[in-house]
C-alpha positions as CSV (number, residue, x, y, z in Angstrom):
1,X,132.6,-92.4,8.4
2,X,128.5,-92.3,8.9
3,X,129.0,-88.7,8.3
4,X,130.4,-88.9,4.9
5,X,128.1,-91.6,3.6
6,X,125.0,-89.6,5.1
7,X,126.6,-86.4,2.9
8,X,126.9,-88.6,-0.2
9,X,123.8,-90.1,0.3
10,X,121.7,-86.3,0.2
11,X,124.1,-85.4,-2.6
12,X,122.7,-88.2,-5.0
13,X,119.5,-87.2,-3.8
14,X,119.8,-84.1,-4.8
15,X,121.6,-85.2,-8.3
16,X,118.7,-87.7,-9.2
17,X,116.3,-85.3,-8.1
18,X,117.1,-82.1,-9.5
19,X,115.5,-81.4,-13.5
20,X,117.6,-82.9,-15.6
21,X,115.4,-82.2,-18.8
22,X,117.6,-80.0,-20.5
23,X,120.6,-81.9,-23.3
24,X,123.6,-81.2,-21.8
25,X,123.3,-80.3,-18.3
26,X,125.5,-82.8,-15.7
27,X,125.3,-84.4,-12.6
28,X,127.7,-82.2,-9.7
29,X,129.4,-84.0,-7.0
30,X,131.9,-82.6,-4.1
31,X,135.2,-82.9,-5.1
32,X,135.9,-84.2,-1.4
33,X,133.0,-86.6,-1.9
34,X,134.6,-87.8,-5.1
35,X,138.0,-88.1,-3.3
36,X,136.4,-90.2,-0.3
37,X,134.8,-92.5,-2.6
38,X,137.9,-92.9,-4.9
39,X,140.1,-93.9,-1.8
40,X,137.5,-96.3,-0.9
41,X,137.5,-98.8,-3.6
42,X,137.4,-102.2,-2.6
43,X,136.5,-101.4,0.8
44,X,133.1,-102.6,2.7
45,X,132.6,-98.5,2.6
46,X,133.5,-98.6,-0.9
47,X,131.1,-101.3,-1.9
48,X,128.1,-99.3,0.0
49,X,129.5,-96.3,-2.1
50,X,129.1,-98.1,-5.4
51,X,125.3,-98.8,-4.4
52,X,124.9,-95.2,-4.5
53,X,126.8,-94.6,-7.4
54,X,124.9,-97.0,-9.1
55,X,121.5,-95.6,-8.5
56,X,122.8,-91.8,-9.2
57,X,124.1,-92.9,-12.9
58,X,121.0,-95.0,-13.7
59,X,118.1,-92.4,-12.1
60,X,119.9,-89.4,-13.0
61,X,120.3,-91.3,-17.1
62,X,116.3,-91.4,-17.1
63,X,116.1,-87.5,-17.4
64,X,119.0,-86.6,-19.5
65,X,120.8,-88.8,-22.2
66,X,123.6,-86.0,-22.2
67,X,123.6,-85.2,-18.9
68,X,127.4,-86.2,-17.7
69,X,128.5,-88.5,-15.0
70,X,131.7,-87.1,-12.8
71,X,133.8,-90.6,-11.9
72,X,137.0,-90.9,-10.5
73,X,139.5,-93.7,-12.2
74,X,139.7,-95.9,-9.4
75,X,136.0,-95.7,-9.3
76,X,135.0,-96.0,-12.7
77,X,136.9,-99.7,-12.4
78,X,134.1,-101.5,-10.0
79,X,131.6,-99.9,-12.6
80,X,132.0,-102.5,-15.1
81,X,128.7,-104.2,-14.9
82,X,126.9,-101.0,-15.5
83,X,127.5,-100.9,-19.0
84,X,125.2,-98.5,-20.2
85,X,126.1,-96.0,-17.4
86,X,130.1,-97.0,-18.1
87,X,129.6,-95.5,-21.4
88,X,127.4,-92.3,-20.6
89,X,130.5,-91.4,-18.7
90,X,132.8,-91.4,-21.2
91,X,136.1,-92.2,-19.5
92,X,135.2,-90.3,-16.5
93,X,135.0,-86.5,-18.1
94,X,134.0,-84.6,-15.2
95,X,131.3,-82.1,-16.8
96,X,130.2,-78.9,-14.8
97,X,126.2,-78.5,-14.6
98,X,123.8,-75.8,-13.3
99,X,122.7,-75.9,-10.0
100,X,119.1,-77.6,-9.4
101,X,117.3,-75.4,-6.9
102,X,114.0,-77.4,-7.0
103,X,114.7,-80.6,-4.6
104,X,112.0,-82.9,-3.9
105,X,112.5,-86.5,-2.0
106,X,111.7,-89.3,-4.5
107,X,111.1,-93.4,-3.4
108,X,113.8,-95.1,-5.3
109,X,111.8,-98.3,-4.8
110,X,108.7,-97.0,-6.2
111,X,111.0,-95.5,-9.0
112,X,112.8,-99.1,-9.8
113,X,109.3,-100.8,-9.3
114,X,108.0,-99.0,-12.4
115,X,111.1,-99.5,-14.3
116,X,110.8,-103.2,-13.8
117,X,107.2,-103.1,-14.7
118,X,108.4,-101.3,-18.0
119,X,111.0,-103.6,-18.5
120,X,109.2,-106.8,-18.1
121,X,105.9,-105.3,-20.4
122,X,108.8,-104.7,-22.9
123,X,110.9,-107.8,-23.2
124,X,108.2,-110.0,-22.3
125,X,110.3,-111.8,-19.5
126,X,108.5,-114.5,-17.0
127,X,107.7,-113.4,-13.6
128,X,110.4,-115.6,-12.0
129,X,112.9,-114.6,-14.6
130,X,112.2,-110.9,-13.3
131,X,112.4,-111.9,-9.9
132,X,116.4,-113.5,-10.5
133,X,117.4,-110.3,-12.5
134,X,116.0,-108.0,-9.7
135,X,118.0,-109.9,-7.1
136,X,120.9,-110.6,-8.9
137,X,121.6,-108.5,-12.1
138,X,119.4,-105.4,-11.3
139,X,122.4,-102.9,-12.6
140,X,121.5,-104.5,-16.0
141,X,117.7,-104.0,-15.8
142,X,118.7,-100.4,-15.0
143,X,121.0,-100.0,-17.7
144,X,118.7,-101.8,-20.1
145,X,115.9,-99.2,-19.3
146,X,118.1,-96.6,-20.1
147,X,119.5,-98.1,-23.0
148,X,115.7,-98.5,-24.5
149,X,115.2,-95.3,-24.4
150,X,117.5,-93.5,-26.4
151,X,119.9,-96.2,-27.9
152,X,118.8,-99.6,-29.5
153,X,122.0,-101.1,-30.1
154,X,123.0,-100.8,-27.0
155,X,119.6,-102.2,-25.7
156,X,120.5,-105.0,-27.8
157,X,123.7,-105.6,-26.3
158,X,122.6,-105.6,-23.0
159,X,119.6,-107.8,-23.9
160,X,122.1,-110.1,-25.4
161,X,123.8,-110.2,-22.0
162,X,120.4,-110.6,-19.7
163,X,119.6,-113.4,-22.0
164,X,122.8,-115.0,-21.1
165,X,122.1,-114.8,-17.9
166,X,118.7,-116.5,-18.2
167,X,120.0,-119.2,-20.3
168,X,122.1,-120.2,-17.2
169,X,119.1,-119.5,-14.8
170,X,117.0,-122.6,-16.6
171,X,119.9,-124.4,-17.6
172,X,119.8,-127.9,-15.5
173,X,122.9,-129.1,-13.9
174,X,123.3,-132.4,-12.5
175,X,125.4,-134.2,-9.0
176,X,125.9,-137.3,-7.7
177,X,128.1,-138.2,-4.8
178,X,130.5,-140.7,-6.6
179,X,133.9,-142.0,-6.3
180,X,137.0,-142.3,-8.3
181,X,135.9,-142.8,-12.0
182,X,132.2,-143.5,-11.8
183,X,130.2,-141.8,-13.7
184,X,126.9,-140.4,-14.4
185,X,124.7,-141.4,-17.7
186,X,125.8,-139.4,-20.8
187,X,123.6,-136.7,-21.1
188,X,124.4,-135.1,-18.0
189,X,127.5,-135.2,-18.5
190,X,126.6,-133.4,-21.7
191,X,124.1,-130.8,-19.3
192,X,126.9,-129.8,-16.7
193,X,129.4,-129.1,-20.2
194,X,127.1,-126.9,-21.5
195,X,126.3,-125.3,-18.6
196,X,130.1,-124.7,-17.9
197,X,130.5,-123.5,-21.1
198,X,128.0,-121.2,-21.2
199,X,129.2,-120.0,-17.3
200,X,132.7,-119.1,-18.9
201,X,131.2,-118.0,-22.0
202,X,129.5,-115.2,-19.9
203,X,132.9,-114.4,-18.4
204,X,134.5,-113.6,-21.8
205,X,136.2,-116.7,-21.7
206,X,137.1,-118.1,-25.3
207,X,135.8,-121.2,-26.8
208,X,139.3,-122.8,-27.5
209,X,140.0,-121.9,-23.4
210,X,136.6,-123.2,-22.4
211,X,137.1,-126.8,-24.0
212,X,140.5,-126.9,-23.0
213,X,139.4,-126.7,-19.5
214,X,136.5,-129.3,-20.1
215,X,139.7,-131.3,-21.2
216,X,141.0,-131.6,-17.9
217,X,137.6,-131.6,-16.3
218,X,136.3,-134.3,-17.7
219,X,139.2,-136.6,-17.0
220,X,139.3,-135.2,-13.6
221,X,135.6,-136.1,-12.9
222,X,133.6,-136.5,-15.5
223,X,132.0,-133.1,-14.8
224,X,130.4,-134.1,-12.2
225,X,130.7,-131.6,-9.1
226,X,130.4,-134.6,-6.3
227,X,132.9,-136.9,-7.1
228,X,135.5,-137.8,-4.1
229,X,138.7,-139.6,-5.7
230,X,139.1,-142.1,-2.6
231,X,135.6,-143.0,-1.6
232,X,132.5,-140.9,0.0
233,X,133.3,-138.5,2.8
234,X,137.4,-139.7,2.4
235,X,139.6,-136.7,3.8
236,X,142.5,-137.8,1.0
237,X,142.7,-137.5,-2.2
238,X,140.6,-135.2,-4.9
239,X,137.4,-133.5,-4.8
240,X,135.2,-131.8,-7.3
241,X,135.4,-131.1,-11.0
242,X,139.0,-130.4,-11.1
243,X,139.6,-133.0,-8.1
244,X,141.2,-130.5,-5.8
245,X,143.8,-132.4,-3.8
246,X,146.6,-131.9,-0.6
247,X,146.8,-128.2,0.0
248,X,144.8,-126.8,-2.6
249,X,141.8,-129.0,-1.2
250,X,142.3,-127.6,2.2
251,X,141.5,-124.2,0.6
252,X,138.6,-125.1,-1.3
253,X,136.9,-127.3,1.5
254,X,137.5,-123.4,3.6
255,X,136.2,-121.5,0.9
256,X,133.0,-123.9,0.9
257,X,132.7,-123.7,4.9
258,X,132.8,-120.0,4.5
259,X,130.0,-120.3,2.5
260,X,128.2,-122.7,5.2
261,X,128.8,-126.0,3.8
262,X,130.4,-128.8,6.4
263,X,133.1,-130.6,5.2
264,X,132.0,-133.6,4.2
265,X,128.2,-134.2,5.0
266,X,127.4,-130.4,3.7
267,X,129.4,-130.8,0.8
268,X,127.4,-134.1,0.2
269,X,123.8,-132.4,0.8
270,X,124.5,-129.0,-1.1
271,X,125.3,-131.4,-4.4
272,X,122.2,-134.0,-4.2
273,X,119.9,-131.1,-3.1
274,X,121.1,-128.0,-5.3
275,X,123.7,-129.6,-8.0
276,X,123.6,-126.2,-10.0
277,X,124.7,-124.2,-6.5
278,X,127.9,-126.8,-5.8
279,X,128.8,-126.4,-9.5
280,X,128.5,-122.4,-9.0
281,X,130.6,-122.1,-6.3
282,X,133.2,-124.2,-7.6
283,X,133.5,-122.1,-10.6
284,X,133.3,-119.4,-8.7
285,X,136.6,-121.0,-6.4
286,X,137.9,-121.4,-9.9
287,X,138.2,-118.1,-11.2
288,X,139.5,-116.9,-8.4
289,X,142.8,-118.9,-9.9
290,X,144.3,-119.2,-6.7
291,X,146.4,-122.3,-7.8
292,X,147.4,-121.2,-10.9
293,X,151.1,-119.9,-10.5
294,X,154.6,-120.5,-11.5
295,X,157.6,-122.5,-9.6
296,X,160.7,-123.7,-9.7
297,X,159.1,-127.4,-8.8
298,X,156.6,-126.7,-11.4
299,X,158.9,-126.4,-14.2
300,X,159.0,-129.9,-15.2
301,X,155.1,-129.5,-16.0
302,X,155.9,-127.2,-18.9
303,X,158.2,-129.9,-20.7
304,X,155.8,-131.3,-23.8
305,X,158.3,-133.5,-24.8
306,X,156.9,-136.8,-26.3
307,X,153.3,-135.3,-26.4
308,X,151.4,-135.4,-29.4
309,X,150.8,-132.0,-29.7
310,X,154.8,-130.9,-28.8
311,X,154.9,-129.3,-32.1
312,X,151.7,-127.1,-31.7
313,X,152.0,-125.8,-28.7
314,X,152.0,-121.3,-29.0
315,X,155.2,-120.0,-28.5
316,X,154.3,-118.8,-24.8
317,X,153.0,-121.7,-22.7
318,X,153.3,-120.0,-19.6
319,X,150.6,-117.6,-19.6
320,X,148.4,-115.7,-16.9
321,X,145.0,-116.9,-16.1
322,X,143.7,-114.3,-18.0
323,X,145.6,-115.0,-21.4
324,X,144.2,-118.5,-20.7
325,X,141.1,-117.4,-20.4
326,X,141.1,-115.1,-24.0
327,X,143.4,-117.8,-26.1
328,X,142.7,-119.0,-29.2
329,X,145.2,-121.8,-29.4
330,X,144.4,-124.9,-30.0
331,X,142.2,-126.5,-27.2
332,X,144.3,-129.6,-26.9
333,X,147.6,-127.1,-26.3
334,X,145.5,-125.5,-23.6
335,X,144.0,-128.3,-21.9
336,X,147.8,-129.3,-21.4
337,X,148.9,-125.6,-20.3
338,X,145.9,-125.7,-17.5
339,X,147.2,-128.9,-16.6
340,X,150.4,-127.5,-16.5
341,X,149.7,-124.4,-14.8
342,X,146.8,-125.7,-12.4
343,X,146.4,-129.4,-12.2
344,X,149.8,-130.7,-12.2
345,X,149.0,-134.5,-11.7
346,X,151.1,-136.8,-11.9
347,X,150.1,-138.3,-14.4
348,X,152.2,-139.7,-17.3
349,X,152.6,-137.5,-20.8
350,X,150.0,-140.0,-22.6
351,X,147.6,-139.8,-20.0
352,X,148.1,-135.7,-20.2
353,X,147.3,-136.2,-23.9
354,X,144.3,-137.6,-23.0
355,X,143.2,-134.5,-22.0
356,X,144.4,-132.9,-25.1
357,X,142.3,-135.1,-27.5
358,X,138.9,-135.0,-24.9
359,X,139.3,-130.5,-25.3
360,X,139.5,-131.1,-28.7
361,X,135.8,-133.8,-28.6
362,X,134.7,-130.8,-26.9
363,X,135.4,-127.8,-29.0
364,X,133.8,-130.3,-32.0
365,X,130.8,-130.6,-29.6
366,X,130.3,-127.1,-29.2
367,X,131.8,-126.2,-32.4
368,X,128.3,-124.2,-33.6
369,X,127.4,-122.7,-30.4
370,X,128.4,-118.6,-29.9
């Protein structure tokens, strides 16, 4: 295994480093490096792999706007964040180039350092907005230099994207360790919405899907990340913005002990110290959509009967997380299908509606944001 990473490793050297200052000349891989890498996907090997992938599309862009990038299918799926890159390689076309006889070692630090530098000069960003993108998003700063260079509209996509990131970078979120239906004051209520919506927003999520979500949300807990349904530090009942409960709260209070939070008294620290990280990471347990399936017993959730919106609901109520996610319906219909599909209280069909009319308070709330 150390073998063939060492091998791929000198073969991007060799790629990034070789003169790529003629149009049209491409970036050459093995065929059995290719292979190795396609078959690893998804692995901890193939995660290391896409680190070098990453810097061999990016470097090897600076010298050559035409040079071609060889990827394999399976690899060109975990490239989705590189946008830029994604689209130099042009549904992975695998392009024959001349052989570079000249090799000389380059520092890739040294090499990202001054693209930073260039970047930051550029777009004017703040030094501690740099210092996030570096360590979080630096596949975009990469792709943005690139972009700069030789195409302004995409620059001005990826821009767009960066500066979606920072919006949720200074965004404020707010916590407070609460129980059953207490709730914060008003406006950060109004804080942890926005920030939610412009989480999801980043996602691709629509704006009907968003506010039928903050439907159910904000009857669940009034968005506020620390709320336990049956008083502080009780092991029944809900938790969270979406109240996790029984089973599915066993799953989340392991997801968050994974991430090195104690059940409760971490839980309770993590959201009066760093609201913003306990409302991450249970939108990050939330896309994961690990409770949102389809059962026998869960049939009876699906029956609008005697709700006010009976009659507006689409014609396919059942949908995947992802046709949630990119609906257009009516947010009230939603915020009853991600009850339906996800929530499944027991609460009666006027209390569900409830949830209906608060997604559609929301989507007039945000009803002039992107």
């Amino acid at each position: 295994m150390e073998e063939k990473i060492v091998a791929i490793d000198e073969t991007i050297y060799k790629v990034i480093t070789g003169d790529m200052s003629e149009a049209g000349q491409a970036c050459v891989l093995d065929e059995s490096i290719l292979d190795y890498m396609g078959k690893t996907t998804g692995t901890e090997s193939g995660r290391k792999l896409y680190t070098y992938l990453e810097r061999m599309i990016n470097l090897s862009k600076l010298h050559s706007y035409h040079a071609g990038i060889v990827l394999p299918e399976a690899l060109n799926k975990i490239c989705d964040s590189i946008i830029y890159a994604d689209r130099i390689a042009a549904n992975s076309i695998i392009t024959c180039g001349t052989k570079h006889n000249k090799m000389t070692p380059i520092n890739i630090s040294k090499q990202y350092e001054k693209i930073y530098d260039y970047i930051e000069t550029k777009y004017g960003f703040e030094e501690d907005e740099m210092t996030y993108l570096k360590e979080n998003y630096s596949s975009l700063l990469l792709a943005l230099y690139g972009a700069s260079l030789y195409s302004s509209s995409d620059a001005d996509k990826i821009l767009e994207r960066i500066h979606g990131k920072l919006r949720l970078f200074h965004a404020s979120v707010y916590g407070e360790v609460l129980v059953g239906q207490e709730m914060m004051k008003k406006e950060k209520i109004n804080a942890n919405a926005e920030y939610i919506y412009w989480y999801l927003r980043d996602k691709g999520w629509s704006k009907e899907a968003i506010c039928g979500l903050l439907g159910n949300i904000y009857e669940e807990s009034k968005v506020n990340p620390g709320v336990w349904q049956h008083g502080v530090n009780s092991l029944i009942g809900g938790y969270g913005i979406v109240q996790y409960t029984s089973d599915d709260r066993k799953e989340f209070f392991r997801y968050m002990e994974k991430q090195g939070y104690t059940v409760p008294n971490g839980l309770n620290e993590l959201v009066r110290d760093n609201p913003k990280k306990a409302m991450n990471c249970q939108l990050d347990y939330l896309m994961q959509s690990k409770n949102w399936y389809y059962t026998d017993e869960f049939k009876r959730y699906f029956d609008f009967t005697g709700s006010d919106y009976e009659e507006h609901m689409p014609d396919k109520v059942q949908m995947s997380f992802k046709e949630f996610q990119n609906s257009n319906a009516a947010p009230s219909c939603l915020a009853l299908i991600f009850h339906a599909s996800y929530e499944r209280s027991m609460d009666t069909i006027d209390a569900i509606d409830e949830r209906g009319a608060s997604a559609e308070e929301w989507y007039e709330y945000f009803k002039d944001y992107e």
